[in-house]
Residue, then its C-alpha position, 0 to 999 in steps of 0.5 A: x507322937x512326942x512334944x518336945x519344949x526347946x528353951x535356948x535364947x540363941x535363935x541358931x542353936x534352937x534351929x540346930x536343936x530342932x533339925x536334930x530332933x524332928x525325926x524324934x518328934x511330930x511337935x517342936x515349940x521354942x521359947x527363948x527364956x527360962x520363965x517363957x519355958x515355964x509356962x508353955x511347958x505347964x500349958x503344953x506338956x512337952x514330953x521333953x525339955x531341951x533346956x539352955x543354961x544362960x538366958x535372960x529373966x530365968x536361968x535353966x537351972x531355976x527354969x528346970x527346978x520350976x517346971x520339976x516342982x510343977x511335975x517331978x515326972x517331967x523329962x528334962x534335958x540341960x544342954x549348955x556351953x558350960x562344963x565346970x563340975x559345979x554347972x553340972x552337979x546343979x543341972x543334976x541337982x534340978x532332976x533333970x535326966x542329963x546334962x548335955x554339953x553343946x559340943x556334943x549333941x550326939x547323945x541326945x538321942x540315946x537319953x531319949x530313948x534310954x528314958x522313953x517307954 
């Protein structure tokens, strides 16, 4: 049994998130800003975190740093129609595990299960 924590502000691309991914997972929650993805992720647990960049309050930059802060274990995954080398290096600056861009999806599930016992 595997959470999964998706935190993206488009209500579409959350829907598409979650069809790629319930065969995955058993439980799925959205939220749809970086300082929401904060708490439910500190109350919930998710063993992974579907994280979008551009949201409003907090961005998923300053999201994920927050949530690795809180647990450096946690399994992160920075999804975003952004691709510049700069997007990238501070999406790997977090810890999260990948970036992933949303033109492509289809690694998603190889990251899992590359960072999954």
């Amino acid at each position: 049994m595997m959470k999964l924590l998706i935190a993206d502000d488009n209500s579409e691309f959350r829907r598409v998130l979650k069809s790629i991914s319930e065969e995955i997972f058993t439980e799925i929650i959205e939220c749809t800003d970086g300082d929401e993805a904060v708490e439910i992720y500190k109350k919930e647990k998710p063993d992974w975190t579907f994280m979008d960049i551009k949201m409003k309050r907090i961005d998923g930059i300053t999201a994920a740093e927050k949530i690795m802060k809180h647990n450096q274990e946690a399994k992160i995954i920075i999804i975003s129609q952004f691709n510049d080398a700069d997007i990238i290096k501070a999406s790997k600056r977090t810890g999260a595990k990948e970036f992933v861009n949303k033109e492509d999806l289809t690694k998603i599930e190889e990251i899992i299960r590359r960072h999954s016992p």
